[in-house]
C-alpha positions as CSV (number, residue, x, y, z in Angstrom):
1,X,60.8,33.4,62.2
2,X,63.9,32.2,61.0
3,X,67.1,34.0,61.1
4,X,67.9,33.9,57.2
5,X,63.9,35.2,57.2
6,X,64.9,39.0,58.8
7,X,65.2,41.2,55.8
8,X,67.3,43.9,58.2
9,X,70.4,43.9,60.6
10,X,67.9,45.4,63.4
11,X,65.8,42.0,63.0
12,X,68.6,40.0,63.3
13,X,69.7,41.2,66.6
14,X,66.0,41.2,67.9
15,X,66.0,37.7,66.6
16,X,69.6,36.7,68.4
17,X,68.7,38.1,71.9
18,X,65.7,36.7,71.9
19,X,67.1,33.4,71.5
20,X,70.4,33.8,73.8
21,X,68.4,34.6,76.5
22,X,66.9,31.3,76.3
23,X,70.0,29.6,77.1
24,X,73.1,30.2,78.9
25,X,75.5,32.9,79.8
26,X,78.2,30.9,77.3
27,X,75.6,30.2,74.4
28,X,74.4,34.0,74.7
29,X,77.8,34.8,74.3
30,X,78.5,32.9,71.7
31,X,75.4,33.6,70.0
32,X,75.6,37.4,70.5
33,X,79.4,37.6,68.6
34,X,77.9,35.6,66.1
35,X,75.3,37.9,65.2
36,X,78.2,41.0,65.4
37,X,80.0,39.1,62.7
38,X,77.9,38.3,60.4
39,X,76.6,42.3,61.3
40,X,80.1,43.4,60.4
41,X,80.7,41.8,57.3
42,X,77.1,42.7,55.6
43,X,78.2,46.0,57.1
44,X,81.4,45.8,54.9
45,X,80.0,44.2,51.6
46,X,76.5,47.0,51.7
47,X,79.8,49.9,52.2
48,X,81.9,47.9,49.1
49,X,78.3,48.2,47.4
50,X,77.8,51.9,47.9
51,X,81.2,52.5,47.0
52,X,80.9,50.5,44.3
53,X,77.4,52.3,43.3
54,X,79.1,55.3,43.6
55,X,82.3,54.7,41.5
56,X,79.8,53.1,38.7
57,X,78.6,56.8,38.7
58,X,81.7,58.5,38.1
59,X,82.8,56.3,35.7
60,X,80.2,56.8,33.3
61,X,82.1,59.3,31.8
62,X,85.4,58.1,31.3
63,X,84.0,54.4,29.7
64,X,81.9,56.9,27.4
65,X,84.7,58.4,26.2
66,X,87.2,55.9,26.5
67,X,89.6,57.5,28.8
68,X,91.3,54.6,31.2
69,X,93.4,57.5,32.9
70,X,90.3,59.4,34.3
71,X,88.7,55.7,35.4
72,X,91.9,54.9,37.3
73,X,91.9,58.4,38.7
74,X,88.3,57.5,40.2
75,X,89.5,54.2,41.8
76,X,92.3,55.9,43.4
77,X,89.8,57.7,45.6
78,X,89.5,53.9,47.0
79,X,92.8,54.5,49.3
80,X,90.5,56.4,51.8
81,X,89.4,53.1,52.1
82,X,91.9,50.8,54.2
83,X,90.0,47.7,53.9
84,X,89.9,48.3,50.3
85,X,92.5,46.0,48.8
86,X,92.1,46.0,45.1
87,X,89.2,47.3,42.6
88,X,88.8,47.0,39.0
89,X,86.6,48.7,36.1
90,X,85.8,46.3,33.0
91,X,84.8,47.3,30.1
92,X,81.5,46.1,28.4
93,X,83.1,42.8,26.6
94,X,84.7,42.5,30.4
95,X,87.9,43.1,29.7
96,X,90.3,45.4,32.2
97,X,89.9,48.8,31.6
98,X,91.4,50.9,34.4
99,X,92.8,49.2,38.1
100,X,93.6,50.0,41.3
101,X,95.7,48.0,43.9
102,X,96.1,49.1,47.8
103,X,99.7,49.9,48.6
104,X,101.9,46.9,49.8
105,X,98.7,44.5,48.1
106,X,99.1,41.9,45.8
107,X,97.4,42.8,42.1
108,X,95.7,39.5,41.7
109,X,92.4,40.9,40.1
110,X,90.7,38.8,37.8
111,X,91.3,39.4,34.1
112,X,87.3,38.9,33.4
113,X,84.6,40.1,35.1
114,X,83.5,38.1,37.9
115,X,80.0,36.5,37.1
116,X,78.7,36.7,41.1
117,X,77.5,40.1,42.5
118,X,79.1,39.3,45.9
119,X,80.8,36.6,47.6
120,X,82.4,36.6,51.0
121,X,85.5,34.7,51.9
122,X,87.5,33.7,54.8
123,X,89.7,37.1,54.2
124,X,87.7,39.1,51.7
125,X,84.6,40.5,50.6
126,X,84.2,40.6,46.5
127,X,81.4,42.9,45.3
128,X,80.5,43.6,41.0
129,X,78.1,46.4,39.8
130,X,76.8,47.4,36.7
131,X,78.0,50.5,35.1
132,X,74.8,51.7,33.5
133,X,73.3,54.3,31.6
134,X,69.8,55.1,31.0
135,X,69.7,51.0,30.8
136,X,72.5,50.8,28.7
137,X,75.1,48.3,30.1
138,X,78.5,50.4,29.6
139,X,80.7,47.7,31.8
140,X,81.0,46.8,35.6
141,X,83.1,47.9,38.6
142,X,84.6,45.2,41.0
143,X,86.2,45.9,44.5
144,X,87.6,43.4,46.7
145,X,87.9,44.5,50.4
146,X,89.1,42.7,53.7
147,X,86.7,42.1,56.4
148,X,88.7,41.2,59.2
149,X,86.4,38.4,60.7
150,X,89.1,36.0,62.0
151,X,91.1,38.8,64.3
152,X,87.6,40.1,65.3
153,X,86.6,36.6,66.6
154,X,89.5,35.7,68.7
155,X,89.0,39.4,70.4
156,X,85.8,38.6,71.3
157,X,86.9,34.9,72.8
158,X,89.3,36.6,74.9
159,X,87.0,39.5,76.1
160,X,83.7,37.7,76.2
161,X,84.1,35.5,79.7
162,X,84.6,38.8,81.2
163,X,82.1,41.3,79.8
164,X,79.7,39.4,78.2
165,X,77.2,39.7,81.1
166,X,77.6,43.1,81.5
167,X,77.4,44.5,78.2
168,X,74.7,42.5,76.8
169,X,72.0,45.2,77.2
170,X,74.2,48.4,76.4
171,X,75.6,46.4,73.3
172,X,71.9,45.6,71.6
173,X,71.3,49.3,72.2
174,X,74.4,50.7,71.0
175,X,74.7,48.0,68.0
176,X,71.1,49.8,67.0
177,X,71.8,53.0,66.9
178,X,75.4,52.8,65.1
179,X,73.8,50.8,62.8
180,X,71.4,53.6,61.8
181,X,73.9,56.3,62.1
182,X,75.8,54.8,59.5
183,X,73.7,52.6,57.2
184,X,71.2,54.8,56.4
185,X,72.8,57.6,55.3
186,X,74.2,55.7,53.5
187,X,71.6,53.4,52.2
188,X,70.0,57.1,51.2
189,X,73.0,57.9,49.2
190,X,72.7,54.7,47.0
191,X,69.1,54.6,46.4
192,X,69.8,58.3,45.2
193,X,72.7,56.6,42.9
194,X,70.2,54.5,41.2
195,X,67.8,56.9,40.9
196,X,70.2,58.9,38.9
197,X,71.3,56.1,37.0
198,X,67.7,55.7,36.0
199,X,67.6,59.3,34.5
200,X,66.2,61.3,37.5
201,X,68.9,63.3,37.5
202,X,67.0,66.4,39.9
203,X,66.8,64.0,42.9
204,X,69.5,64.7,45.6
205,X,70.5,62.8,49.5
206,X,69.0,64.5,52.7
207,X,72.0,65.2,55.0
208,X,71.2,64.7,58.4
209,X,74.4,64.9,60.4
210,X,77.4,67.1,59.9
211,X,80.3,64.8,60.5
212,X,81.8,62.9,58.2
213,X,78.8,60.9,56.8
214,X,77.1,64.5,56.3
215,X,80.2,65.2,54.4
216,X,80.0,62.6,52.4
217,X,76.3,63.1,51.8
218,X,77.6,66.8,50.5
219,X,80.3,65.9,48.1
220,X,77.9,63.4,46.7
221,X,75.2,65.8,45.9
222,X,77.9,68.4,44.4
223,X,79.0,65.6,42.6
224,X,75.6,65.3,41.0
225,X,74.7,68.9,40.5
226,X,78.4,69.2,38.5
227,X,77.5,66.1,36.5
228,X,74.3,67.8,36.1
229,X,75.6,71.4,34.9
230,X,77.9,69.6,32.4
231,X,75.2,67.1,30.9
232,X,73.4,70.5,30.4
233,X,76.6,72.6,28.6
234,X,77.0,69.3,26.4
235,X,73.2,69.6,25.4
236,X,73.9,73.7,24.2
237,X,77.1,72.9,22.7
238,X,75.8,70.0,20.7
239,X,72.7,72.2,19.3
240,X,74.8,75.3,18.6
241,X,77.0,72.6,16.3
242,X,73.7,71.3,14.7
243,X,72.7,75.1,14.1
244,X,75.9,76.1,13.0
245,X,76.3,72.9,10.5
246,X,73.0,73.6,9.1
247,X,73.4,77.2,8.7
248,X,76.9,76.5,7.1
249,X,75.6,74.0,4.5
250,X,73.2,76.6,3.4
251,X,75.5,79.5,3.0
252,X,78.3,77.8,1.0
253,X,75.2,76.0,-1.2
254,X,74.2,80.3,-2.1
255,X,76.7,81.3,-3.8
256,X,77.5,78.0,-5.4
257,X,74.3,78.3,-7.4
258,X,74.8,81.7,-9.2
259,X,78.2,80.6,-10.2
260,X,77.0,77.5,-11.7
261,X,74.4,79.4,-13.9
262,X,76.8,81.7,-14.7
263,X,78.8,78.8,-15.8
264,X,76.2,77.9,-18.3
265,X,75.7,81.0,-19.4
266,X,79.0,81.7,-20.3
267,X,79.7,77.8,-22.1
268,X,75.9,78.5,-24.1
269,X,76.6,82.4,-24.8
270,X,79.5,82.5,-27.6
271,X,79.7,86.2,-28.3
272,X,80.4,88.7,-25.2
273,X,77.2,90.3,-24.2
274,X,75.3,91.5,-21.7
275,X,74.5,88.2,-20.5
276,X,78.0,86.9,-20.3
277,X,79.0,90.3,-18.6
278,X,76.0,90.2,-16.0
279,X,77.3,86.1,-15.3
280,X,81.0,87.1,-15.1
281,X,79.6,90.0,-12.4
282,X,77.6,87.4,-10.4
283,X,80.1,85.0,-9.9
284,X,82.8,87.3,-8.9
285,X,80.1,88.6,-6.7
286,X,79.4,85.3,-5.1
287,X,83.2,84.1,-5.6
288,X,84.3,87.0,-3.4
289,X,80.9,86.2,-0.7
290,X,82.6,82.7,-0.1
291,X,86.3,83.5,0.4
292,X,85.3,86.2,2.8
293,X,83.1,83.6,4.7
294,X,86.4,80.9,4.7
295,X,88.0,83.6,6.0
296,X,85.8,84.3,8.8
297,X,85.8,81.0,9.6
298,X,89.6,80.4,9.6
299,X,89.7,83.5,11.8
300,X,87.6,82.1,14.2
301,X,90.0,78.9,14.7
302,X,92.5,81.2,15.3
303,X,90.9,83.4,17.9
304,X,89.5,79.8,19.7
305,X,93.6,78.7,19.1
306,X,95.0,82.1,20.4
307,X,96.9,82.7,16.7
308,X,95.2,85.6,15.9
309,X,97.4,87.9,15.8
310,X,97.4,91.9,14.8
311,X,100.1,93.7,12.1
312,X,99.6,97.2,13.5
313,X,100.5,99.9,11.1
314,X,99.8,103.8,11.0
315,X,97.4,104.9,8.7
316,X,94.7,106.8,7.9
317,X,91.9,106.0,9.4
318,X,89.3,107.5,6.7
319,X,91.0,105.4,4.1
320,X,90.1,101.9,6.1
321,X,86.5,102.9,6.2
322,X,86.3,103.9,2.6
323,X,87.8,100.3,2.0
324,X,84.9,98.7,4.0
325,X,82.3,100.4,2.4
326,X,83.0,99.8,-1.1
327,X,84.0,95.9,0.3
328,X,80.0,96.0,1.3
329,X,78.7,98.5,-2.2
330,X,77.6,95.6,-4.1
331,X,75.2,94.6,-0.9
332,X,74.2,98.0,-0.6
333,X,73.4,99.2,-3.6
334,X,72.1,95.7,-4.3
335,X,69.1,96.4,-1.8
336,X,68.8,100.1,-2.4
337,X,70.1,101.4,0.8
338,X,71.0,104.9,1.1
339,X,74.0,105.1,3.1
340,X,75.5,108.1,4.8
341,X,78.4,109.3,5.8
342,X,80.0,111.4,8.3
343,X,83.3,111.8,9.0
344,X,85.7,114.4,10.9
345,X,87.1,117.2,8.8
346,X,90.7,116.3,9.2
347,X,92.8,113.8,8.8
348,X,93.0,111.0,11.6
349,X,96.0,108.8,11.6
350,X,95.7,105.7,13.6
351,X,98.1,103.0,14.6
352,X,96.1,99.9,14.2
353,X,95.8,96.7,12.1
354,X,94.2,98.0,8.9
355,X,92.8,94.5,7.7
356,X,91.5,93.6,10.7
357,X,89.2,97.1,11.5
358,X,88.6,97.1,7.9
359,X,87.0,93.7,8.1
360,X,85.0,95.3,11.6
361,X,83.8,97.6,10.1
362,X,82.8,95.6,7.2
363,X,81.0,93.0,8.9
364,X,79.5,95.5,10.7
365,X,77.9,97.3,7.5
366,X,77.5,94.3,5.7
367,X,75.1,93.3,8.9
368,X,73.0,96.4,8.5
369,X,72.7,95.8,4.9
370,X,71.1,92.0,5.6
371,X,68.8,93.1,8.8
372,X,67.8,96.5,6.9
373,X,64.0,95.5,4.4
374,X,65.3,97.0,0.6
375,X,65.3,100.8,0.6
376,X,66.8,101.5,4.0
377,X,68.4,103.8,5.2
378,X,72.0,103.0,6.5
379,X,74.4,106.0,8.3
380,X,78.0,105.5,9.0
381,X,79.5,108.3,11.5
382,X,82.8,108.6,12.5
383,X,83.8,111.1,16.0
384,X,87.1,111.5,17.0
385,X,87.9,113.3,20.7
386,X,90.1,111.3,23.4
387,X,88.5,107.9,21.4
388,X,87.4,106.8,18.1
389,X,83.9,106.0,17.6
390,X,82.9,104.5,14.7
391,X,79.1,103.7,14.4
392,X,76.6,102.3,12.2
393,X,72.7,103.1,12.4
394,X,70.5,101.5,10.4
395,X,66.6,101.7,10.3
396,X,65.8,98.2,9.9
397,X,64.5,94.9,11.8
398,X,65.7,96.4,15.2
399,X,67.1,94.0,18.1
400,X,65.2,93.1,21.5
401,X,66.5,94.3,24.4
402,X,67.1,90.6,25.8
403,X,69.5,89.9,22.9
404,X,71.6,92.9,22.4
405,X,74.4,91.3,24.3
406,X,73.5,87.7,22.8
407,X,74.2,88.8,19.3
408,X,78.0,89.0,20.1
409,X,78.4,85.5,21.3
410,X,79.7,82.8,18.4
411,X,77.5,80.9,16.4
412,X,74.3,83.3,17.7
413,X,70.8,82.9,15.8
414,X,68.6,85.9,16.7
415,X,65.3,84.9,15.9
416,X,63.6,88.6,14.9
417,X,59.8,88.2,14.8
418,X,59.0,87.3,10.9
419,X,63.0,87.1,9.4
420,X,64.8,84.2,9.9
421,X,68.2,84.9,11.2
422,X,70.6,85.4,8.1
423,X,74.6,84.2,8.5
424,X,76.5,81.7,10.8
425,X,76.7,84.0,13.8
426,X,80.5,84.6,13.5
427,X,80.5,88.2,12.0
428,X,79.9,89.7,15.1
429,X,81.9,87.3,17.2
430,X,84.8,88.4,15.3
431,X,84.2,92.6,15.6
432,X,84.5,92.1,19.0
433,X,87.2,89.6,19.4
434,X,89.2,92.2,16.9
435,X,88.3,95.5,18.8
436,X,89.4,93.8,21.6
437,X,92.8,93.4,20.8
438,X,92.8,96.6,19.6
439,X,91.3,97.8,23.3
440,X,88.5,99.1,22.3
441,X,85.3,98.0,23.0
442,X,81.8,97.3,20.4
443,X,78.7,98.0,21.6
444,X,74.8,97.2,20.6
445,X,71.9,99.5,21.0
446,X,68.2,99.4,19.5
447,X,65.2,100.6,20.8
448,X,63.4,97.1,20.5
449,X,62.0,95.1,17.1
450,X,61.4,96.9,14.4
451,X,63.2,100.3,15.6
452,X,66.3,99.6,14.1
453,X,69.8,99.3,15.6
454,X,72.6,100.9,16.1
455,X,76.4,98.8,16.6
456,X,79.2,101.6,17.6
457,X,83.1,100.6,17.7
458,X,84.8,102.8,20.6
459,X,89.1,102.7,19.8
460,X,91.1,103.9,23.1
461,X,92.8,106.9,23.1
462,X,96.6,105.0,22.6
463,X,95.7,104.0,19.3
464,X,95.3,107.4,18.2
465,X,98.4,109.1,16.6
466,X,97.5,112.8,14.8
467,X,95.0,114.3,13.7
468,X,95.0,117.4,11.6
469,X,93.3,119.5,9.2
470,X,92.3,118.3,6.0
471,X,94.0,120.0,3.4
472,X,93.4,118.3,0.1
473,X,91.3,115.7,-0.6
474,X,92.8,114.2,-4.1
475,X,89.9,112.5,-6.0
476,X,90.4,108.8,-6.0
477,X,92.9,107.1,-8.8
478,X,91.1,105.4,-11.7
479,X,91.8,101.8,-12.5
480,X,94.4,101.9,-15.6
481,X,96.5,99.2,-17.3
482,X,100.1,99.4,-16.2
483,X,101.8,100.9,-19.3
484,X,105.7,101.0,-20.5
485,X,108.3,100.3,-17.6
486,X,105.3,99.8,-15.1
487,X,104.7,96.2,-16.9
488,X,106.4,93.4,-15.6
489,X,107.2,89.7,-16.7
490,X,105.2,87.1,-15.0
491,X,106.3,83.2,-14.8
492,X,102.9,81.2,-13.5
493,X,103.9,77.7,-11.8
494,X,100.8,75.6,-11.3
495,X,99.9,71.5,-12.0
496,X,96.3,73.1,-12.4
497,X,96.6,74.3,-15.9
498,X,93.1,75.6,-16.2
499,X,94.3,77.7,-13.0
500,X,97.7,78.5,-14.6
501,X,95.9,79.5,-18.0
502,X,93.4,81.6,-16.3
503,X,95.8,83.8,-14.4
504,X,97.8,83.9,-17.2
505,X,95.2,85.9,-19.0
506,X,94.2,88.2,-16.7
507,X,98.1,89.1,-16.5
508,X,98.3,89.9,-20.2
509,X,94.9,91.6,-19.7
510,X,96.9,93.9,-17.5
511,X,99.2,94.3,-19.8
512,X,102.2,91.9,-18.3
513,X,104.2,89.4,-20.5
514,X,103.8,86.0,-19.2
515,X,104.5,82.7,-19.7
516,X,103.6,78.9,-17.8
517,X,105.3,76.4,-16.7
518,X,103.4,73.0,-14.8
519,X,105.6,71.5,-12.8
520,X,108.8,72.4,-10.4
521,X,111.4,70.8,-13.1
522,X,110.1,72.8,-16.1
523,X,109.7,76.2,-14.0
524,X,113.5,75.6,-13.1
525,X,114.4,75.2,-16.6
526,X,112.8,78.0,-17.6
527,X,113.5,81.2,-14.9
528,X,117.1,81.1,-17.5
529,X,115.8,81.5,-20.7
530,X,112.1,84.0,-19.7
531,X,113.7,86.0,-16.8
532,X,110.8,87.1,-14.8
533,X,110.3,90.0,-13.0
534,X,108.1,87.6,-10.2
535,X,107.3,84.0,-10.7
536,X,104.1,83.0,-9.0
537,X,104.4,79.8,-7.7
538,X,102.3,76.9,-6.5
539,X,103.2,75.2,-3.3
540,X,100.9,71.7,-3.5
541,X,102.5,70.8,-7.1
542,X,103.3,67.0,-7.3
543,X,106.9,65.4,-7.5
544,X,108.8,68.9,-6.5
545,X,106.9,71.2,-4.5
546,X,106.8,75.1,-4.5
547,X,108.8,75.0,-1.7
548,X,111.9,72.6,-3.2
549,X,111.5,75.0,-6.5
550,X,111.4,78.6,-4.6
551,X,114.8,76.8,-2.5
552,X,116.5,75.8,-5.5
553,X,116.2,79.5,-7.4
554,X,117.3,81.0,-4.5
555,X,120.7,79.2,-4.6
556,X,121.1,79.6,-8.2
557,X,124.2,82.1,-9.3
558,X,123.8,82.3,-12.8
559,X,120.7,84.1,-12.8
560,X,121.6,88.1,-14.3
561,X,118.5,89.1,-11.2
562,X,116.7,87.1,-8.9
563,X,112.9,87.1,-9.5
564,X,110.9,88.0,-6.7
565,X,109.3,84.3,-5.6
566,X,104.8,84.8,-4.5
567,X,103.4,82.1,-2.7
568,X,100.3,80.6,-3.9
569,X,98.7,78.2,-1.7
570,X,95.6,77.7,-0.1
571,X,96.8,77.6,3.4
572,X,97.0,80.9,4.9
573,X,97.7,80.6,8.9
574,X,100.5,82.3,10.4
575,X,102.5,79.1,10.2
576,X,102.1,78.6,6.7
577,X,103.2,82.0,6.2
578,X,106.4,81.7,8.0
579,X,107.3,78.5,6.5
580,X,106.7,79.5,3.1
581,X,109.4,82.8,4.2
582,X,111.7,80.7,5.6
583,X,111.6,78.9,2.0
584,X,113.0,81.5,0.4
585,X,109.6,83.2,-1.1
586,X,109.5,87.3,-0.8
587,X,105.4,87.1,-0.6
588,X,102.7,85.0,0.3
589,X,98.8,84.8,-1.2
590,X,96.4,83.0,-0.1
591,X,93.7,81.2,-3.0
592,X,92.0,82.6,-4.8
593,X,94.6,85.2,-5.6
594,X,92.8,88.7,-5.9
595,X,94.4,90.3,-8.6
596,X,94.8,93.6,-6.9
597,X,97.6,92.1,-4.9
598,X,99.5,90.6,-8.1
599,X,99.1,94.2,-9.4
600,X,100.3,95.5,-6.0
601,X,103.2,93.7,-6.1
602,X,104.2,94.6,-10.1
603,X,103.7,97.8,-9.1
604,X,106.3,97.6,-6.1
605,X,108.7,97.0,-8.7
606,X,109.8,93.8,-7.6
């Protein structure tokens, strides 16, 4: 057998001795450092390989993403690695994408990707491997290394006259079992590497010593069960974006049908009847549905952001829930629930942020409403002691036991037997992100599918300011058109003029004198001759904006009063608000303006 014929290091050496002993001391000895060299620089090109192997698998990530500071970051772990002079990461058109170069090296890498696996030269060792995926090719890894062959040899020349003889015997032995101290393990390691690479991703390195191979062999199978955990969190993350994409599309597509009938009905239906009034109810229904769905949304960007922020104010609490059950009466009454209510008799003033509990305890009714069959039975009960417990009980679809925590988490789809799961999974999300701040906490109970379900808001004590007797309970004030000095002059700035026109109507509806202007220049000309009480301005006009116009009037002297300046924009973060303030506007409103807030504002008196 020849030597080139010994597929392992062990036959090699069997094949060596054998054949030294055949001649003498000198040739033996020759013959025997020989064998150690060539031992020692397969040694060093099957470690670059591993390495190599290994590096290919961490880098998977950053060439997926295109991140060359991560892939660098991973080469640096090559200065462990003395002998390690230089490595490289190309990309799949081989190109450079991320380098590393031993301290006090040279950085002559190549520029390309070297076409041989391996070659060994009179200094160095060069190894390339594949950076693959489940077969697909994303680039290679290249490491350069120095082997140290010539100082090795002229140790041995000095050394060898002396304790060649000798150390023949104990060397074989010794040589053997280093060899499969260290290779193996090793060898073990890679062949898991490439089983990973070909998708096995469950299969994990035996660790059979506890120095500093066995710790390699741990930090390369923690390495694989963190690739492992976040291969699997990308998986669930990915499918709650499908779900909630889906799930999205379909709820802004519902209310966008309704309002285009309605649309037709109102262009084919000239006189105003019953159909006209039954369309203009529907799509102020549905118009109302989607901007409280865009709000929910843009809430949860600020909660995911850290901008949600609460405007705490002291008020009473009674008057918050009687706003989020009239917010969720078209629902109701729409599916014939019965809803009752309970409430403390005395009045309970709370310092809290009155639009956000409202909303709670909105969604929270408003979820009832959906998961309740038509004719239900709905109760709202509020207790006051040390806390505040608001809670909802319904007698509908019920929740099972496994999911009652689930239900809170974003983007949740409870699956209930024979419904289909209604929403985008944020309402509930947001009651408890909101409660929360607040301190409080929100809570889930049913007593399975079917047995209905019970969600119960719990306020701390420090939120609660008074509460005392209820005295007088005035009945609630009708809806009226403002009349004499409560009317007010109204200038309506928009490029949109069907938008202009349209608020412009419902103002003199109310009973307001207004007039339009469509663009910065003409709204400037005008403030002079009309002198509004409030001008309602658009901020996204073209040429001047709402912010140059609002600027301008507020530096203007020969104005007898300064109209109050409202904001109207679509954007309605914190940041938007601020900027339009800093502007020079005394109010901001977010589209589609609800007139109740113009008429709040009229009513303030400017």
């Amino acid at each position: 057998m020849r030597l080139e014929d010994a597929t392992s290091i062990r036959q090699k050496l069997r094949l060596v001795l054998l054949r030294a002993s055949l001649v003498s001391l000198l040739l033996a000895g020759f013959g025997l450092m020989a064998v150690d060299l060539v031992r020692h620089g397969r040694a060093t090109q099957h470690d670059l390989e591993t390495q190599a192997d290994v590096l290919a698998l961490t880098s998977q990530a950053a060439l997926s993403f295109q991140d060359p500071q991560t892939a660098t970051e991973d080469l640096s772990s090559l200065r462990a690695k003395p002998t390690v002079v230089g490595a490289a990461i190309y990309d799949v058109h081989g190109g450079v994408f991320a380098s590393y170069t031993a301290p006090g090296a040279t950085s002559d890498l190549p520029p390309r990707v070297p076409g041989r696996r391996a070659h060994i030269g009179w200094r160095s060792i060069e190894v390339v491997r594949p950076i693959v995926v489940k077969q697909d090719r994303l680039g290679s890894i290249y490491i350069r290394g120095e082997h140290e062959l010539l100082p090795r040899m002229l140790e041995y020349l000095g050394a060898l006259a002396v304790i060649l003889a000798a150390s023949l015997g104990a060397g074989v032995v010794l040589t053997n079992r280093l060899q499969r101290s260290i290779t193996e393990p090793i060898t073990a390691i890679s062949a898991v590497a490439r089983q990973v690479l070909r998708g096995e991703t469950q299969v994990r390195a035996d660790k059979k010593s506890s120095d500093e191979v066995g710790e390699l062999v741990d930090a390369f199978n923690a390495m694989l069960a963190e690739l492992g955990q976040r291969a699997h969190r990308l998986e669930e993350s990915n499918r709650a974006k499908d779900r909630f994409l889906a799930t999205l599309a379909h709820e802004l597509r519902n209310p966008l049908a309704p309002i285009r009938t309605g649309l037709e009905i109102l262009k084919k239906d000239q006189g105003r009847t019953a159909a006209s009034e039954r369309a203009r109810a529907t799509m102020e229904r549905q118009l109302v549905h989607m901007v409280h769905l865009i709000d929910d949304l843009l809430d949860i960007a600020r909660v995911n952001t850290g901008k949600f922020k609460l405007e705490l104010r002291q008020v009473d609490l009674r008057s918050l829930v009687d706003a989020a059950v009239e917010a969720c009466r078209p629902g109701l009454d729409g599916s014939r629930h019965a809803l009752a209510l309970q409430f403390p008799d005395a009045t309970v003033e709370v310092l809290v942020d009155p639009v956000r509990i409202t909303q709670a305890v909105s969604n929270l009714l408003s979820n009832a409403a959906k998961y309740t069959p038509a004719g239900g039975r709905i109760a709202l009960r509020v207790e006051v002691d040390q806390h505040i417990r608001i809670s909802v009980q319904d007698n509908g679809i019920g929740i099972a036991p496994k999911a009652l925590e689930q239900v809170f988490e974003l983007f949740a789809q409870i699956e209930h037997g024979q419904h289909r799961a209604q929403g985008l999974g944020i309402g509930l999300f947001l009651v408890r992100s909101v409660v929360a701040m607040h301190g409080g906490t929100v809570t889930a109970a049913s007593a399975g599918e079917g047995q209905g379900a019970c969600f119960t808001i719990t306020l701390p004590p420090s939120v609660l300011v008074a509460v005392t007797p209820r005295a007088l309970v005035p009945a609630p004030p009708g809806a009226a058109a403002p009349a004499g000095d409560a009317a007010r002059r109204f200038l309506v700035v928009d490029d949109n003029t069907d938008a202009a026109g349209t608020l412009a109507a419902l103002l003199e509806m109310l009973g307001h004198t207004v007039s339009v202007a469509h663009s910065g220049e003409e709204a400037l000309a005008l403030v002079p001759r009309f002198e509004p009480d409030i001008v309602v301005l658009d901020i996204g006009m073209p040429g001047m904006d709402g912010y140059e116009v609002a600027r301008r009037l507020k530096r203007r002297t020969d104005l007898r009063r300064q109209p109050l300046l409202v904001a109207a924009t679509g954007w309605g973060t914190d940041a938007d608000r601020a900027r339009a303030m800093a502007a020079g506007f005394d109010r901001h409103l977010t589209k589609p303006i609800e007139v109740g807030a113009l008429e709040a504002i009229a009513q303030a008196g400017a």
